[in-house]
C-alpha positions in Angstrom: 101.0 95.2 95.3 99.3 98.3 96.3 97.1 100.5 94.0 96.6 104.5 94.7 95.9 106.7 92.4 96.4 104.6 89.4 100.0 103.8 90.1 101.5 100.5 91.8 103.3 101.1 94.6 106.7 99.2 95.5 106.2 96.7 97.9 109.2 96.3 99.2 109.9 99.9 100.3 108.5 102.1 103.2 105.4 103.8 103.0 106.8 107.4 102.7 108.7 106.6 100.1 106.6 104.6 97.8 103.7 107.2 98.7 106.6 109.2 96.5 105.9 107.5 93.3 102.9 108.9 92.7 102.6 112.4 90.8 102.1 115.3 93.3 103.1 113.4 96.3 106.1 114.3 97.6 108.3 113.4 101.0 106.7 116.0 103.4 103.0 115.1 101.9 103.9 111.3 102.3 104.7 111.9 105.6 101.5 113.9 106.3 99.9 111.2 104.8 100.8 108.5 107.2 101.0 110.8 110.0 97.1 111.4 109.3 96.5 107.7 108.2 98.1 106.4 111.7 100.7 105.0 109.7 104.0 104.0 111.2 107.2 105.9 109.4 108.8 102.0 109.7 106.1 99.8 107.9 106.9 98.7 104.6 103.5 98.5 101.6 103.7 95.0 102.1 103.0 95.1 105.8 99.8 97.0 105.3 96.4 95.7 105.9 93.7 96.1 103.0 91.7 98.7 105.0 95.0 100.5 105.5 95.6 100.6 101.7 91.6 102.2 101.9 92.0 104.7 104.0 95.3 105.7 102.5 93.7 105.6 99.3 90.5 107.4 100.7 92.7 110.0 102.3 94.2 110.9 99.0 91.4 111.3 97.1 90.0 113.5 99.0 92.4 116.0 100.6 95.1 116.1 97.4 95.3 116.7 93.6 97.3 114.4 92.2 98.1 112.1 88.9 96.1 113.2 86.1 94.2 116.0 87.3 97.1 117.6 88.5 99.1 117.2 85.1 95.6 118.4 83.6 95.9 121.8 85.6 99.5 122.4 85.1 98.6 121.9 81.4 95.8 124.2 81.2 98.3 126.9 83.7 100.6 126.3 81.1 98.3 126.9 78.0 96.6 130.2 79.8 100.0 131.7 79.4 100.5 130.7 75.8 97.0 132.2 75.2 98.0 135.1 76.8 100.7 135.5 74.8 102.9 137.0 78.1 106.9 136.6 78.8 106.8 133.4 80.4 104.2 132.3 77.6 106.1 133.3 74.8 109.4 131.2 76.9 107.3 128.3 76.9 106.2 128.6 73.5 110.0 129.0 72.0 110.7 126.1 74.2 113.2 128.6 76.3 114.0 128.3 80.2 110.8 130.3 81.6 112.7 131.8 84.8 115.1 134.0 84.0 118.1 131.8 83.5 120.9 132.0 80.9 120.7 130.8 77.2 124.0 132.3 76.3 125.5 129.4 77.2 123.3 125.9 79.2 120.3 125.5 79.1 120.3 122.5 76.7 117.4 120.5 78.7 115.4 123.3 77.9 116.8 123.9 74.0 117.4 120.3 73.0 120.3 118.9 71.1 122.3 121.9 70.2 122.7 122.1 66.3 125.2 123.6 63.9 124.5 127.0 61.9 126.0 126.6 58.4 128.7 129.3 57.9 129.5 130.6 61.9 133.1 129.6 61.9 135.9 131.4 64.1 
């Protein structure tokens, strides 16, 4: 089993796609990835050759931000608004959709469970 960035990486699948497992890493930076790595789109993790798991690992590290310090910096983007005490701040501290979308009615990933108010009865 291959280990980038902290996270194990499916053995079974391609190489694109269990580049997609880690945090930040998406299809078109997976296939970057192996395009720069030399890695063919067919070859599965198991396939790969310990110096292959390196350089992918190497290549990573150094050109992308992802796992932790990439959760870290969407925190602290996050926070800065809070602290700010802006629109979209103020949406994140309600725990409100931040872009503009409708609460009238949705929204419930954003809102939670929705919960009755004693006396509204039509």
């Amino acid at each position: 089993m291959a280990r980038i960035a902290g996270v194990n990486i499916p053995t079974g699948k391609r190489v694109e796609v269990g580049l997609t497992y880690i945090h930040g890493i998406g299809q078109t930076k997976a296939k970057e990835i192996c395009d720069k790595a030399g890695i063919a789109a067919e070859r599965r993790v198991n396939e790969l050759s310990d110096a292959e798991v390196i350089q992918i690992r190497e290549l990573i590290d150094r050109d992308y931000m992802v796992e932790g310090d990439l959760r870290r910096e969407v925190a602290m983007n996050i926070k800065r608004l809070m602290d700010l005490g802006c629109y979209r701040g103020l949406r994140h501290r309600r725990g409100l959709p931040v872009n503009g979308q409708r609460t009238h009615t949705n929204a419930r990933t954003r809102k939670g469970k929705a919960r009755p108010i004693a006396g509204k009865k039509k």
